[in-house]
C-alpha positions as CSV (number, residue, x, y, z in Angstrom):
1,X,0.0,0.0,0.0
2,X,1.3,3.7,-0.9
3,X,-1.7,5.5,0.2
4,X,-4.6,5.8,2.6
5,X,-7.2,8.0,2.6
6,X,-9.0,8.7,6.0
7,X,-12.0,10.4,4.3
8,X,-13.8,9.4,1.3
9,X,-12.8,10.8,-2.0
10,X,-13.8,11.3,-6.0
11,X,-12.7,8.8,-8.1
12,X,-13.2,7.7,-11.5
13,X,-13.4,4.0,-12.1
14,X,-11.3,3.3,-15.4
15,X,-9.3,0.4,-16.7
16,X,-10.3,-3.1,-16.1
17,X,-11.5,-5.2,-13.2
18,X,-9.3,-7.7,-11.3
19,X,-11.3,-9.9,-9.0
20,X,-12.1,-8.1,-6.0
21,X,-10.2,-5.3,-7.7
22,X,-10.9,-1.8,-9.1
23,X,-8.8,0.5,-11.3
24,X,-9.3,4.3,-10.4
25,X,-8.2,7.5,-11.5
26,X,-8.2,10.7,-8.9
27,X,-7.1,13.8,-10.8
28,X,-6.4,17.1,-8.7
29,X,-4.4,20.2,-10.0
30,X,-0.7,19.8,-10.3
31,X,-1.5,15.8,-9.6
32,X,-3.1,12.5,-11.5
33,X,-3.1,9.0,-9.2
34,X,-4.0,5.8,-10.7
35,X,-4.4,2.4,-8.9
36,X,-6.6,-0.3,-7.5
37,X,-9.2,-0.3,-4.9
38,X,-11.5,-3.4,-3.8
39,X,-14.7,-3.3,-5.1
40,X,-16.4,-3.3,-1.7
41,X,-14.8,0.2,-0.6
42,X,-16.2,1.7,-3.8
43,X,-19.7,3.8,-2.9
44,X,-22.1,4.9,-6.3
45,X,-22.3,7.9,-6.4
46,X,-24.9,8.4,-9.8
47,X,-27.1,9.4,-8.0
48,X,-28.3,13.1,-9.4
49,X,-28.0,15.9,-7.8
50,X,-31.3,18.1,-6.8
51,X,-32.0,21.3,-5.4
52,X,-31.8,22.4,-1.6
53,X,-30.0,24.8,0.7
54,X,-27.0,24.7,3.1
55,X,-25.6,26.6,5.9
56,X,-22.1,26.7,7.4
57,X,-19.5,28.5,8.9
58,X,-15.8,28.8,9.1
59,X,-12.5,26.9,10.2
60,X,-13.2,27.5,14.0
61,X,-11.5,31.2,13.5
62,X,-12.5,32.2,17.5
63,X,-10.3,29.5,18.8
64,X,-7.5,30.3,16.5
65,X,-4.6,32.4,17.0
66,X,-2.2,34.4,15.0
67,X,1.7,32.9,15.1
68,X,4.5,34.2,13.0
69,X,5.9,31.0,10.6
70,X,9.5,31.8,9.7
71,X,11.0,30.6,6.1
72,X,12.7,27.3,6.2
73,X,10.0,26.6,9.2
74,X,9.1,22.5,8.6
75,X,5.9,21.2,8.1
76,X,4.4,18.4,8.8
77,X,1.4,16.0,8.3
78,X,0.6,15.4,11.9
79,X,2.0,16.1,15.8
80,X,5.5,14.2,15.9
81,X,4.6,13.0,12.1
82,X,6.7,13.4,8.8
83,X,7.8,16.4,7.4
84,X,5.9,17.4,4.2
85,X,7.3,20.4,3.0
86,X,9.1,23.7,4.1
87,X,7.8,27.1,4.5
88,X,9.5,29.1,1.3
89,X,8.8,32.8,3.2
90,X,7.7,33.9,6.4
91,X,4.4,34.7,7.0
92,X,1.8,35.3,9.5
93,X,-0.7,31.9,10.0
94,X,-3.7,31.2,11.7
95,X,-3.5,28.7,14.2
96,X,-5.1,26.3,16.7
97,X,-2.9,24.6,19.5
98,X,-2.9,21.1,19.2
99,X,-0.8,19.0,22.2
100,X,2.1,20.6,23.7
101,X,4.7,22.2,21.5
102,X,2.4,21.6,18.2
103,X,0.2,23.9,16.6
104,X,-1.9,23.4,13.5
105,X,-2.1,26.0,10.6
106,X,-3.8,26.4,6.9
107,X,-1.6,26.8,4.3
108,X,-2.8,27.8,0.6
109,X,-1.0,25.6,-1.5
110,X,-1.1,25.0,-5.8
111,X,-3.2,21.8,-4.5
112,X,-6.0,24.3,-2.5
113,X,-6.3,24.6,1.1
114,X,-4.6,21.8,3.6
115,X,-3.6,21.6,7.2
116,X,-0.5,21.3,8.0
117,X,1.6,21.2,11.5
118,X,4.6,23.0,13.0
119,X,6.1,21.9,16.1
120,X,6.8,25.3,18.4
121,X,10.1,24.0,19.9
122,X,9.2,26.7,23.0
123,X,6.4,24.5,23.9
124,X,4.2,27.6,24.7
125,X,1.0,27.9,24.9
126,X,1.2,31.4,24.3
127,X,0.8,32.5,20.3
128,X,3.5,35.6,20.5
129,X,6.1,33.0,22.3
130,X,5.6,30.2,20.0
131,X,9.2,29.8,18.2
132,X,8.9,27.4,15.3
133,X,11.4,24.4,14.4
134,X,13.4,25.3,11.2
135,X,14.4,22.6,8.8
136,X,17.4,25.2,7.6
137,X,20.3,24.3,9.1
């Protein structure tokens, strides 16, 4: 296995069938993936889509707090997880403490929108003391 998804997401079923097995296609800007799925983990989704209304609201903004995210600062894909990339410039994030010493922020990336986590190597709880692990050395 190279991937997991925790959530459910779009596919396109092309290719042929292997057994239990499903081709699929997921195509996202900057990004194609292709592989196989089992049959039972596939959902339809043909159903049509009607008419109704929605409400919502934002990413939790009154429990977020603004920290200053140096360039070279690492980011990772969960508290005390792998390093997925590097801030190129400093910038000022929103952010929501997590556990001790990591804070969660949302980055705009060519991909959209993710979250991503820097580990405050202060250990504050405190946005304005927060002083965040570089990966430049």
């Amino acid at each position: 296995m190279i991937a997991r998804a925790s959530d459910g997401i779009h596919a396109k079923l092309v290719g042929s069938s292997s057994g239990d097995w499903r081709e699929i296609e997921v195509r996202r800007p900057y990004v194609r993936v292709r592989g196989y799925v089992r049959a039972d983990a596939l959902r339809d989704n043909d159903s049509p889509i009607g008419h109704g209304s929605g409400s919502g609201s934002g990413w939790g903004m009154s429990r977020t707090r603004q920290i200053d995210v140096p360039a070279g600062a690492c980011l990772y894909d969960s508290e005390s997880g792998e390093i997925i990339g590097v801030a190129t410039a400093r910038d000022q994030r929103r952010a929501e403490p997590l556990s001790t010493g990591w804070w969660r922020i949302l980055l705009g990336t060519r991909w959209g929108l993710m979250f991503v986590v820097v580990h405050d190597l202060a250990s504050s709880t405190k946005a304005e003391n927060v002083s965040v692990e570089s990966c430049v050395h």
